[in-house]
N, C-alpha and C positions, 0 to 999 in steps of 0.2 A: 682061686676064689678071692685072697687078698689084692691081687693083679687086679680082679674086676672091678673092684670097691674103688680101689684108688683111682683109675681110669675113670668111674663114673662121680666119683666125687671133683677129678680135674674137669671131667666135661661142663658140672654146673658151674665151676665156679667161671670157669671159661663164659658160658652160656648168664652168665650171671654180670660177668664185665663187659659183654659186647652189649647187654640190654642197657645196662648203666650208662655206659657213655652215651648209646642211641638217646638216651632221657636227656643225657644232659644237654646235647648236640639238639634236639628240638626245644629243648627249655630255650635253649641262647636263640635260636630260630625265632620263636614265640616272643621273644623277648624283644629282640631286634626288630624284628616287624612292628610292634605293638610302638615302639619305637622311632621306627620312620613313618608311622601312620599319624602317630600327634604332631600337630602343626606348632608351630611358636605361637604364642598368645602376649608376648608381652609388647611394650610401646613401640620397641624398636625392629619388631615384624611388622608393626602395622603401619612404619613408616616406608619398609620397604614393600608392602603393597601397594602402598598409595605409587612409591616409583617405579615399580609395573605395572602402573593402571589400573590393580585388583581394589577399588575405591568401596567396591560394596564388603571383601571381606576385613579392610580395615577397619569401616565402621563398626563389622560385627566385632570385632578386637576391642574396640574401644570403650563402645558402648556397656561390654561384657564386664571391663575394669573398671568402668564407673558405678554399674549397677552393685561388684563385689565387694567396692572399695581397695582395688589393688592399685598400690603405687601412688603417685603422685595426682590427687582429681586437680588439680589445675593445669596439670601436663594434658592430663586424658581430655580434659573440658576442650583447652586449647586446638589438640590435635582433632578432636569430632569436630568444631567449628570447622576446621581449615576441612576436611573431608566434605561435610554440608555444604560448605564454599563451593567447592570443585564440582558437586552433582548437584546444585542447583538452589538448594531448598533452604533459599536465602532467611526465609520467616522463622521455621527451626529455629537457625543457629544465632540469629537475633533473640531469639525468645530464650534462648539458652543463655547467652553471654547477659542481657537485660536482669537475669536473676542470678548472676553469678559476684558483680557486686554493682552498688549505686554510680552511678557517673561523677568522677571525679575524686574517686579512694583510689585508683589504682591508674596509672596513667599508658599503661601499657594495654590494657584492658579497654580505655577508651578509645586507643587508635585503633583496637581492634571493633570497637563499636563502630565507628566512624566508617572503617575501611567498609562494614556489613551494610551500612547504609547508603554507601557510593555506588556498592556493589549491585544493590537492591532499585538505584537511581532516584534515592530520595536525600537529594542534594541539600535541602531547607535543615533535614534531621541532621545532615551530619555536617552543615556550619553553625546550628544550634549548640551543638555538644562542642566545638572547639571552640564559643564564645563561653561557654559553662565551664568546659574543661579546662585550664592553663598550664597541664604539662602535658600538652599535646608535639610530638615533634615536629618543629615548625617547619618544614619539607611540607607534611603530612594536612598541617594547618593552612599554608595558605594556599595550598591546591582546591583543599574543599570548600574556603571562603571564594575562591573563584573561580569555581567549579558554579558554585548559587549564583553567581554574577556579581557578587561580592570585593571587586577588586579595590576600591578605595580600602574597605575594611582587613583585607589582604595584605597591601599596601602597607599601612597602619602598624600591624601587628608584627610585620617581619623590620620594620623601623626598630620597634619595642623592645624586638629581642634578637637583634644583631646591633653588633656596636658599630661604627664608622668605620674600621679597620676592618674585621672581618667580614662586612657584607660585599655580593657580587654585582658587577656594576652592570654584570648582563641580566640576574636576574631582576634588579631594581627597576631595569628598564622593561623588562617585559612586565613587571606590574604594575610600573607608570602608566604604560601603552593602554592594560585594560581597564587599567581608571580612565586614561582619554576615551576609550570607546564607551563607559559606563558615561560619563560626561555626554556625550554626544548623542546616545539614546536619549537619556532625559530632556535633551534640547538645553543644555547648560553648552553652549560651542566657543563662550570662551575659557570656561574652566579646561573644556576637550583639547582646542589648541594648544594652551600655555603648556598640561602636563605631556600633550602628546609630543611638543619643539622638547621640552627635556629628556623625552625617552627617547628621543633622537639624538641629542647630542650628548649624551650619557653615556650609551657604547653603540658602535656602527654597527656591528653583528649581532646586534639583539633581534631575532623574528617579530614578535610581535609590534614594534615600530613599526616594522617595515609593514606588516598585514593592516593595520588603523591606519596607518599612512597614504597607503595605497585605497582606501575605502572614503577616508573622510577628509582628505587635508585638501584646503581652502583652494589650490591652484591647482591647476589640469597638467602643467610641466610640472610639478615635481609630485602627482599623484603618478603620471609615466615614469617620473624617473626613479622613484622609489620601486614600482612592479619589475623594473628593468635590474633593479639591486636585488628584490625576491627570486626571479625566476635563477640566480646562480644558487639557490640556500634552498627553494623548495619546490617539491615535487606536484605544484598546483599552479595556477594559475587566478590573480581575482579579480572582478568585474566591478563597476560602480556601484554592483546593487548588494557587493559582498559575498554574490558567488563565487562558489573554487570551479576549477575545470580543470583536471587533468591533462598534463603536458609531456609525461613522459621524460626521459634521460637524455641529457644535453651533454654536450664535448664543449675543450676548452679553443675549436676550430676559430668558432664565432670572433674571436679578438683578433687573431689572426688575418681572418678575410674581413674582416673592415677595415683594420689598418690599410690593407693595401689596396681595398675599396678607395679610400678617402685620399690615397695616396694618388689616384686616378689608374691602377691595373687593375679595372672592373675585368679582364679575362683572366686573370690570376685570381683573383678574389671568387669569382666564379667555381672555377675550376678547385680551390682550395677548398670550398663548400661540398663540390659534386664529389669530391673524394670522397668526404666525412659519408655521404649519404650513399655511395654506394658501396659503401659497409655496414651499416646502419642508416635503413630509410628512413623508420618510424622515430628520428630523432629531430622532433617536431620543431624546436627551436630553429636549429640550421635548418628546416627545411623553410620555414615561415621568412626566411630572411632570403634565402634561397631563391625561393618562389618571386618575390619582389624585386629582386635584382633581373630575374628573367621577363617579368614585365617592362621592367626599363627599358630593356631592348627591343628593336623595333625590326623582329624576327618571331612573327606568326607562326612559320615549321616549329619554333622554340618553344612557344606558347602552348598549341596545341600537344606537345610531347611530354612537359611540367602537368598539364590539366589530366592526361590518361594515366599518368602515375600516383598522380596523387589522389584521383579516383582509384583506381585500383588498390591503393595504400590506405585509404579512409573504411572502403571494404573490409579487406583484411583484418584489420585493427580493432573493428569493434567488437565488441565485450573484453577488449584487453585492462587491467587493472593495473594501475598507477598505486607502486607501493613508495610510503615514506620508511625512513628508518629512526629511532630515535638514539641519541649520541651518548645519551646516559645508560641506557638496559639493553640498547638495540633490537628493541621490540619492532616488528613488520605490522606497520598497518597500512587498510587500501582508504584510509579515508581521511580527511582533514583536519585532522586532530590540532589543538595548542598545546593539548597539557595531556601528557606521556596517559594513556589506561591503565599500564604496569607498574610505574614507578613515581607516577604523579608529580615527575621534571617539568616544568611550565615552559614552553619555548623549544625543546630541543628534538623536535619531530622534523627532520628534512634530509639533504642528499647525503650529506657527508656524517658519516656515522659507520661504528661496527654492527653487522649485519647478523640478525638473531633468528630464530625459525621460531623463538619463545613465543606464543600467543597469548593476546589480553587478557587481562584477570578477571575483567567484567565482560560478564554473558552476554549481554544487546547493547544497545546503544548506551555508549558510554556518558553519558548526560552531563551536560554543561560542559565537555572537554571538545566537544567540536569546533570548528571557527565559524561557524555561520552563529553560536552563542555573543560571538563580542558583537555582533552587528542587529540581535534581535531585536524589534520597535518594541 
């Protein structure tokens, strides 16, 4: 009888330990799920959604810490702006940063003003604010003073706050250049020439010379021979009236077969051309040069075999997109830019550059940063 008691006092307690752990074993279960169910909620998950794209649930993240007052609210303000930025809703985050403090307390707060209002393409607001504001960074500043078409004032102010030593003598000259071309709109053509010869002899690789040069300067030989200095720097083409045309990616063939052009081995030079082109047809340069050396000759079969190619090639080709690169961000744009979308470098949109897949900061048209701006009546 004592046998049995003890046998059923071992079974509960037995039956007593395997229910326990089973508890505790679904407790940690319970636990751990509940666990990997809650998401991160703090600043530094809602930055790594934004780098997965998840833009809508970082706002909820952010939005969440501002409404609780968790953490830092000019962290959180900061990071909702740049969120808004990203999905659009330019007016928001204007209206946000606008009451976050007055223009001109906080200078880091301005360029973020500035930058909403670039972004927004209201150009007038945001060279207003870096005439109001004085610790704007001056990158930042005289993009958007010429960005409004502001380049005298541009001009001006990067004088004010660079000293003789440290300014750049390429960027001095592209701000020159868009004072010549603000010159030249007004019909002031000799203020345009005098500043446009100093943006010329100021630095030879500065772009913008070369693009007011090629538009406005006084003689027909060095409006050619200035387009002839462009077309090695950039990926357009411009016309008397200031239009761009894209031209497509060129080789350094072209120096080669004129030398021996000029040398009188027009079948070498020929021939040093057709090479380039039948590995590359659609490279318009050599082909344009190409083309005109084939008319010299006074061989119709020749003729007629250049014309069915390059029909055929003209085909082909269109809707093809003529990309620049820029040399400071390496941002890819398909369109005529002066002054960088991303990093608001003035000048450094053309061939030779590190190549980016990064896309512009600004949503549509990037205002005031095109080149058909330095030539508008």
């Amino acid at each position: 009888m004592k046998l049995l008691q003890d046998d059923s006092t071992a079974v509960l307690i037995m039956a007593g330990l395997v229910v326990f752990f089973l508890l505790v074993i679904w407790v940690l279960i319970r636990v751990r799920r509940a666990r990997n169910a809650e998401r991160p909620r703090g600043a530094g998950s809602a930055l790594a959604y934004c780098l997965d794209g998840d833009l809508a649930e970082a706002r909820i993240i952010l939005e969440s810490r501002i409404r609780l007052r968790e953490g830092d609210l000019i962290d959180n303000v900061v990071g909702l702006i740049a969120v808004l930025r990203a999905q659009g809703e330019l007016q928001r985050a204007r209206g946000i940063i606008n009451r976050l403090v007055e223009p001109g307390e906080k200078a880091w707060v301005d360029a973020l003003r500035i930058r909403l209002e670039l972004d927004a393409g209201d150009t007038k607001s945001a060279a207003d604010y870096v005439v109001q504001c004085r610790q704007i960074p001056v990158g930042l500043a005289i993009a958007a003073l010429a960005r409004d078409g502001r380049w005298t004032e541009s001009l001006r102010l990067y004088r004010q706050r660079t000293s003789r030593k440290t300014r750049s003598s390429r960027l001095e000259a592209e701000l020159l250049a868009g004072s010549a071309a603000e010159a030249f709109r007004a019909g002031q053509g000799r203020a345009g020439r005098k500043a446009l010869k100093k943006a010329l002899s100021l630095n030879e690789d500065a772009l913008l010379p070369l693009l007011v040069g090629a538009r406005y300067h006084s003689k027909e030989v060095d409006r050619d021979a200035l387009r002839d200095r462009l077309k090695t720097k950039w990926p357009w083409s411009i016309n008397d009236f200031g239009e761009t045309i894209p031209v497509g990616p060129t080789s350094d063939v072209l120096t080669e077969g004129r030398a021996a052009y000029a040398a009188g081995n027009k079948e070498t030079a020929r021939a040093t051309l057709r090479d380039r082109l039948d590995v590359h047809p659609a490279d318009w340069r050599v082909r344009q040069q190409y083309t005109a050396w084939v008319l010299d000759e006074d061989n119709p079969k020749a003729w007629r075999a250049e014309l069915a190619e390059l029909a055929s090639l003209l085909t082909d080709s269109i809707g093809e997109v003529v990309q620049g690169h820029c040399s400071h961000c390496g941002l890819a744009v398909s369109e005529s830019v002066i002054i960088c979308p991303r990093c608001d470098s003035i000048g450094t949109v053309g061939w030779d550059s590190r190549r980016s897949d990064v896309r512009p900061r600004y949503l549509e048209d990037p205002s005031g940063a095109l080149v058909g701006s330095l030539f508008e009546e």
